[in-house]
N, C-alpha and C positions, 0 to 999 in steps of 0.2 A: 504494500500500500504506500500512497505516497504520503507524504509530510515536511512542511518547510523548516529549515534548522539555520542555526545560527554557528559556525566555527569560529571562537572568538580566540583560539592560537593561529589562526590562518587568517581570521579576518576576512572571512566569508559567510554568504547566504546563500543558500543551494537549495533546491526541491531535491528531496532525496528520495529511495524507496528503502523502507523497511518492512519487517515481518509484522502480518498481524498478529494480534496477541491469542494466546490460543487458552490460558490455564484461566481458569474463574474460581476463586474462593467463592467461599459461604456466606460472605458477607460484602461479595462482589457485585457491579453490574457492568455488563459491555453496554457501549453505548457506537450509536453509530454519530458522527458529528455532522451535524446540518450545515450550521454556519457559525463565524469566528467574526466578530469586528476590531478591525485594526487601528491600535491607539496610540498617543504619545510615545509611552512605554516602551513597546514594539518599535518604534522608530528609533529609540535610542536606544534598545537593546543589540539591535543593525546596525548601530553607526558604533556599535563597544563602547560604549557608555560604562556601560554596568550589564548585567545578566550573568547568570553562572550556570554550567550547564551541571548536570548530575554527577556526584562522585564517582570518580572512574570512568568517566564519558568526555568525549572532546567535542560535543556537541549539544547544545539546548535545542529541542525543537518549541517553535517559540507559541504564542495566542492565549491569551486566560479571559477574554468576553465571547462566550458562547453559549451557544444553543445544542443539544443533542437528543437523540432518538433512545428508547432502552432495545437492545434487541437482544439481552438474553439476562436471565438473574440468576445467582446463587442461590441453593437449596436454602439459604435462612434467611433471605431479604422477602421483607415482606412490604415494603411502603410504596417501592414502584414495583411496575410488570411491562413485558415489552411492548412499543407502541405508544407507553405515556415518553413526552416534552420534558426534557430537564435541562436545567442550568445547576454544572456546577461549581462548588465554591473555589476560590481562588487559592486559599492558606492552609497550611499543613501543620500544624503542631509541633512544637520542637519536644524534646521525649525527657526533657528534665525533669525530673520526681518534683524539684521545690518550685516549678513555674506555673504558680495557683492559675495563671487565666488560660492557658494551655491546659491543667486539669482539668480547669472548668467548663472546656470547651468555647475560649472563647482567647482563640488565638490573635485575633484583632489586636491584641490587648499583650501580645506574649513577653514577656519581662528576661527573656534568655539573650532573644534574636538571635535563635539558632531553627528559626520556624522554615518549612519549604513553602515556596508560591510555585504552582504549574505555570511555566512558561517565561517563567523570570527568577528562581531561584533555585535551585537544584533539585527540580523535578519536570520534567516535559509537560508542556504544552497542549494545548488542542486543535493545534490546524497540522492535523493529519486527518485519516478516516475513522477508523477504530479504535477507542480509547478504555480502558478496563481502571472503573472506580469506586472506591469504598461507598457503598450505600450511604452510610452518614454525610458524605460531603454534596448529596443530591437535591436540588431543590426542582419539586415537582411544578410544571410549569400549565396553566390551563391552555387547549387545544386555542382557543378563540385569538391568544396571542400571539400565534403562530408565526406570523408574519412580523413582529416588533422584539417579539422576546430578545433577542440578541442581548440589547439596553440593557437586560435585565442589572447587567454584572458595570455598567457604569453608574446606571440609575443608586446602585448601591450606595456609593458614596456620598450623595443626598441624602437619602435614607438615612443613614448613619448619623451625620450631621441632626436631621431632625429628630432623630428619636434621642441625640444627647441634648440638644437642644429645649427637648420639652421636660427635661430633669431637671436642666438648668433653672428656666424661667421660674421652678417650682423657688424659687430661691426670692424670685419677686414676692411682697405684699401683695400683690393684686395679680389678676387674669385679665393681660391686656384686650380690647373689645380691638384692637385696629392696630393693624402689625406692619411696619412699612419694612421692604426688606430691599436688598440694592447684590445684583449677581456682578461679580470682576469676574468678565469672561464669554465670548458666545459661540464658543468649541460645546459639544456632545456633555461633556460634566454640568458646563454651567445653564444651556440652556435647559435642562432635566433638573437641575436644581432650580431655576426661576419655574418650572413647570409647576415643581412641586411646592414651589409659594405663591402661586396662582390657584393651583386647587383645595389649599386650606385658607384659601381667602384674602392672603395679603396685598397689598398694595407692592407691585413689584414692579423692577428699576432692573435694565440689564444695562449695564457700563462696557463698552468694547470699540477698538479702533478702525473696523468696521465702515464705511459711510451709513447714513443714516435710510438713505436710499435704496441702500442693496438688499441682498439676500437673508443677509441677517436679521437685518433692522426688519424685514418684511415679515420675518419668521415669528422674530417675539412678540410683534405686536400682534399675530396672527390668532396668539393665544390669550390675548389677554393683559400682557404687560408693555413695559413702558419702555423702548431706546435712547439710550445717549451713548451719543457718538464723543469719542474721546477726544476727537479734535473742536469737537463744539463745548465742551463743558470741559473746564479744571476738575480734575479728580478731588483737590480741598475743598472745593466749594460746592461740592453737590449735597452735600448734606442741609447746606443754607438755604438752597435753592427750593428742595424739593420737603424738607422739613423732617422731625428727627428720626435718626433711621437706626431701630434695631437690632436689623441684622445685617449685618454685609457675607456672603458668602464669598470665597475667594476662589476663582477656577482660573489661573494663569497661570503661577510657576512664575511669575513676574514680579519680584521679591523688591525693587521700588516702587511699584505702584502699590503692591500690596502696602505698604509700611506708608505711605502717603495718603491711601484711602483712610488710615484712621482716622486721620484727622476729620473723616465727615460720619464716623460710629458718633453716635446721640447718648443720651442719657439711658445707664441701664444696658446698655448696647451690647450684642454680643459679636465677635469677630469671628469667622468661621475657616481657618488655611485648610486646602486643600492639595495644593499646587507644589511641586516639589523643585525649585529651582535648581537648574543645570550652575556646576563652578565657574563661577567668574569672578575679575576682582571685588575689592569690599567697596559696601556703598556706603556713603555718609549718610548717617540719620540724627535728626534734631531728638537725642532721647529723651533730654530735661522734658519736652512738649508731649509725648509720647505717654512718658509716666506718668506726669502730671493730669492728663485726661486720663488713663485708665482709674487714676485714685478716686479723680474727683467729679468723675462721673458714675462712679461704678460699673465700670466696662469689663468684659470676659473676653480672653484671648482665647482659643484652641485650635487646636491639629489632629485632624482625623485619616487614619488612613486604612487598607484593605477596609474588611466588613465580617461580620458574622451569622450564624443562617438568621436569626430576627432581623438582622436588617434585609437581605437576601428575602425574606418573607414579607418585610415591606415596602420592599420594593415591585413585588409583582402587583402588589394591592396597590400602590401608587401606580403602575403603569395601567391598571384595569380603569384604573379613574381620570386617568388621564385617555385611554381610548373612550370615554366617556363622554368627558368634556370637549377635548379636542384632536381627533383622532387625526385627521387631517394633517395638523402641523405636529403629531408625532412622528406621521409616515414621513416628512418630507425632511426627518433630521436623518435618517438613511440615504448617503449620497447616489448607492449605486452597489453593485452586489457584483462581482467577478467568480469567476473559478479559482479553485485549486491553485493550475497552472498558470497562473497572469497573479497571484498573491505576493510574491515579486515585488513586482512593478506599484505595489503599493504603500511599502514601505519607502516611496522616495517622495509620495504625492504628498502635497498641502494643501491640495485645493478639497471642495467639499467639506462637509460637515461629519458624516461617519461613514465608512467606506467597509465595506462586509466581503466577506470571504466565503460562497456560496459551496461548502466543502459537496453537500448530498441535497436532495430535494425529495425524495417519495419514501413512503416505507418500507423498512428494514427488520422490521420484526422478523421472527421464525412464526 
């Protein structure tokens, strides 16, 4: 079968062919892979950034945003059967006795950082065919999704943010009745996060450098929320402008804007990183000003990153509700679907919004 790999002692990408997998545990399932959407990640795991392939392997086969088919289970799996839609999870557990969030199944969280990720840290990937995996890392996905599920595994990281999010606010006196929230970002993370503060009702702000005319701009408004284009607004001053804003989510990896947008976090405000900035040199930042508004405003900084099956669980339930509300301009964040053999030629593109890897298309059950 084929599968795209990474040789990061050669500094190559290759479609390769290996064997499919033939042994099923008890607590196994084969999956056939649908489709894989290629991300940031993926781009810089090709260009050797970072990625590590499996011990004892010279090679990562790469893809962790997917969709798969079941087409065969182990004698003791009982939660899927072949036939059902699953996405699975990204993170692997590191195997230290004293790493409570890794016991606890909640490797998100893992205190070792000796955790595996499929397709970026010493475990493979899912853009091959055939993939053989632990029943527990499966999240059952509804037929009706069929066509968006890919998201599932970006939509995560909203998820995640929202569900720490609503612990958070629990820290507020009150239950705000009017939540103004502001996305840095309008890539596949960020506009699935302004999606998901549109459909719990916020007043939402997407910030990006974009024209206000284009494609982007057309998209967010499509749903609901609100464009500014970065060349028409200072990023300090939007908070004045558009009045106090509670949540800023951050989807760039653009580690001066991000630190400049504080300045427009409101009272109360909570700041949301997402974005993992690439090395480069140090930026100056006015911290006196910095701290001074986290104190005296009572503002929350945080960094979330992978996800866990609760977020993974709500994130199908946010994308149900967003084919819902606006199913439309969920289809149109999928730029375009390729084969297998052309998944290549994707990891060099920038254009488009989310670019998918059409691995299989019909059923695969026995």
């Amino acid at each position: 079968m084929k599968a795209l790999a990474v040789f990061p002692s050669e500094r190559k990408v290759r479609l390769i062919e290996q064997a499919e997998p033939e042994t099923l545990g008890s607590t196994q399932v084969m999956m056939h892979i649908r489709e894989v959407g290629i991300c940031g990640t993926d781009r810089e795991i090709c260009a050797f950034e970072y990625g590590a392939p499996p011990r004892g392997s010279d090679r990562l086969v790469i893809g962790h945003e997917s969709l798969a088919e079941v087409v065969d289970v182990g004698t003791d799996v009982d939660s899927v059967k072949p036939g059902d839609l699953v996405v699975p999870m990204v993170r692997r557990p590191c195997t230290h006795a004293k790493c409570l969030a890794c016991r606890a199944g909640r490797q998100d969280f893992c205190l070792s950082g000796d955790f595996q990720e499929r397709g970026i840290k010493h475990a493979d990937g899912f853009l091959t065919e055939f993939v053989v995996e632990e029943e527990q890392y499966l999240i059952t996905v509804p037929r009706a999704l069929a066509d968006v599920a890919v998201l599932v595994e970006p939509l995560t990281v909203a998820a995640k943010a929202a569900l720490q999010m609503r612990d958070i606010q629990q820290r507020l006196p009150y239950e705000s009745s009017h939540v103004r929230g502001l996305v840095l970002g309008a890539g596949p993370v960020g506009l699935l996060g302004a999606m998901a503060l549109v459909a719990r009702g916020s007043e939402t702000y997407v910030y990006s450098r974009e024209p206000s005319d284009g494609e982007r701009g057309e998209l967010v408004r499509s749903f609901g929320a609100t464009y500014l284009c970065a060349q028409d607004h200072a990023i300090g001053k939007v908070g004045a402008q558009i009045g106090n804003i509670d949540i800023i989510f951050e989807a760039t990896g653009v580690s001066p804007l991000a630190f400049a947008a504080l300045e427009a976090l409101g009272l109360n405000g909570a700041f949301i990183f997402t974005g993992v900035p690439g090395r480069k040199p140090p930026t100056e930042l006015d911290t006196d000003s910095i701290m001074r508004n986290i104190v005296l405003k009572n503002q929350l900084l945080f960094g979330t990153v992978n996800a866990g099956r609760s977020s993974y669980e709500a994130s199908i339930h946010h994308l149900e509700q967003f084919m819902t509300l606006f199913p439309a301009s969920v289809r149109r964040l999928i730029t375009g679907r390729t084969p297998l053999e052309g998944a290549k030629d994707l990891l060099t593109r920038h254009d488009g919004i989310k670019h998918v890897v059409q691995v299989s298309t019909g059923r695969q059950s026995n």
